[in-house]
C-alpha positions in Angstrom: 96.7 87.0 120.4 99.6 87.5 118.2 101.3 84.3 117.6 104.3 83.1 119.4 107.7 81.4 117.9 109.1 78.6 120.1 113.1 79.6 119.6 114.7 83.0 119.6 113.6 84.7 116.7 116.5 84.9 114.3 116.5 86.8 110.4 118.6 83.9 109.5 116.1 81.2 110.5 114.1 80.3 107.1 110.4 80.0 108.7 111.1 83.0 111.0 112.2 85.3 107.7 109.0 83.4 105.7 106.6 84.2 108.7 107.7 87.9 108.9 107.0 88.6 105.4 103.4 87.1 106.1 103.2 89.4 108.9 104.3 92.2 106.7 102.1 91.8 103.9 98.8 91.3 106.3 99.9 94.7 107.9 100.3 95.9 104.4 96.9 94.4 103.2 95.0 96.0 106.6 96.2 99.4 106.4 95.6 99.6 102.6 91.6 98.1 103.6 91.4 100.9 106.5 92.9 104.2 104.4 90.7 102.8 100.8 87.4 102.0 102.6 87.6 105.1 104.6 88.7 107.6 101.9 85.6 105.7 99.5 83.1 106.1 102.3 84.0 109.8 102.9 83.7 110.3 98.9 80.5 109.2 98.9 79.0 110.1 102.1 80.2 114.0 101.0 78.9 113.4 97.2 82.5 114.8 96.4 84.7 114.0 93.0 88.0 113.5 93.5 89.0 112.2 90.7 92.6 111.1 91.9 91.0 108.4 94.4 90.6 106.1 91.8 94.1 106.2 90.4 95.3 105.7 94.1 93.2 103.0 95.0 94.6 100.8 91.5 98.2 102.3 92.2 97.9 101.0 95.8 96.4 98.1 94.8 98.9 96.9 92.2 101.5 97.5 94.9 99.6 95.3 97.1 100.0 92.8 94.8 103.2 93.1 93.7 104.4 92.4 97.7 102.3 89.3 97.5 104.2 88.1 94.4 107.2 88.9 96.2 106.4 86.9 98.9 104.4 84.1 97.3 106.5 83.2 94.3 110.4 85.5 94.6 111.2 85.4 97.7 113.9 82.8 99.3 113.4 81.6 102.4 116.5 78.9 102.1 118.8 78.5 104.4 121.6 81.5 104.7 125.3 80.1 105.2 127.4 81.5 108.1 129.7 84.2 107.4 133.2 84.0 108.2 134.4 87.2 110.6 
C-alpha cells in the first residue's frame, strides 16, 4: 500500500519535497535492479558477449549513486519563502 500524506501534498512543504525524492530514487533503484538483472540473466542464460553490458551496468550504477548523493547529502529540503505576485 503506497503510503499516504495527512495534508494536501504541496512541492513547497519541506517533508513532502524530501519524501518525493525518496520515492524517486527507490523507483530509480527498482527499475535499474529489473533492466541489469534481466539483461545479466539473458547474457548468461544465451552464453552471449556483449561486451557493452558491463560498461552500462557501472555507467548506470554510478548514476544511481550520484541521485543518492543528491538526495542524501545536496539536496535542500528548507523551507521555501512565499513569493510576492
Amino acid at each position: 500500500m503506497p503510503p499516504r500524506w495527512p495534508r494536501k501534498p504541496d512541492r513547497k512543504d519541506p517533508a513532502y519535497r524530501k519524501l518525493d525524492d525518496r520515492m524517486n530514487f527507490a523507483i530509480h533503484v527498482a527499475i535499474f535492479a529489473l533492466c541489469n538483472s534481466g539483461l545479466w540473466f539473458f547474457h548468461n542464460l544465451n552464453m552471449v558477449t556483449w561486451e557493452w553490458l558491463p560498461w552500462l551496468t557501472v555507467g548506470w550504477m554510478v548514476v544511481v549513486l550520484g541521485h543518492l548523493i543528491y538526495i542524501s547529502a545536496i539536496a535542500n529540503y528548507s523551507e521555501i519563502p512565499p513569493t510576492s505576485t
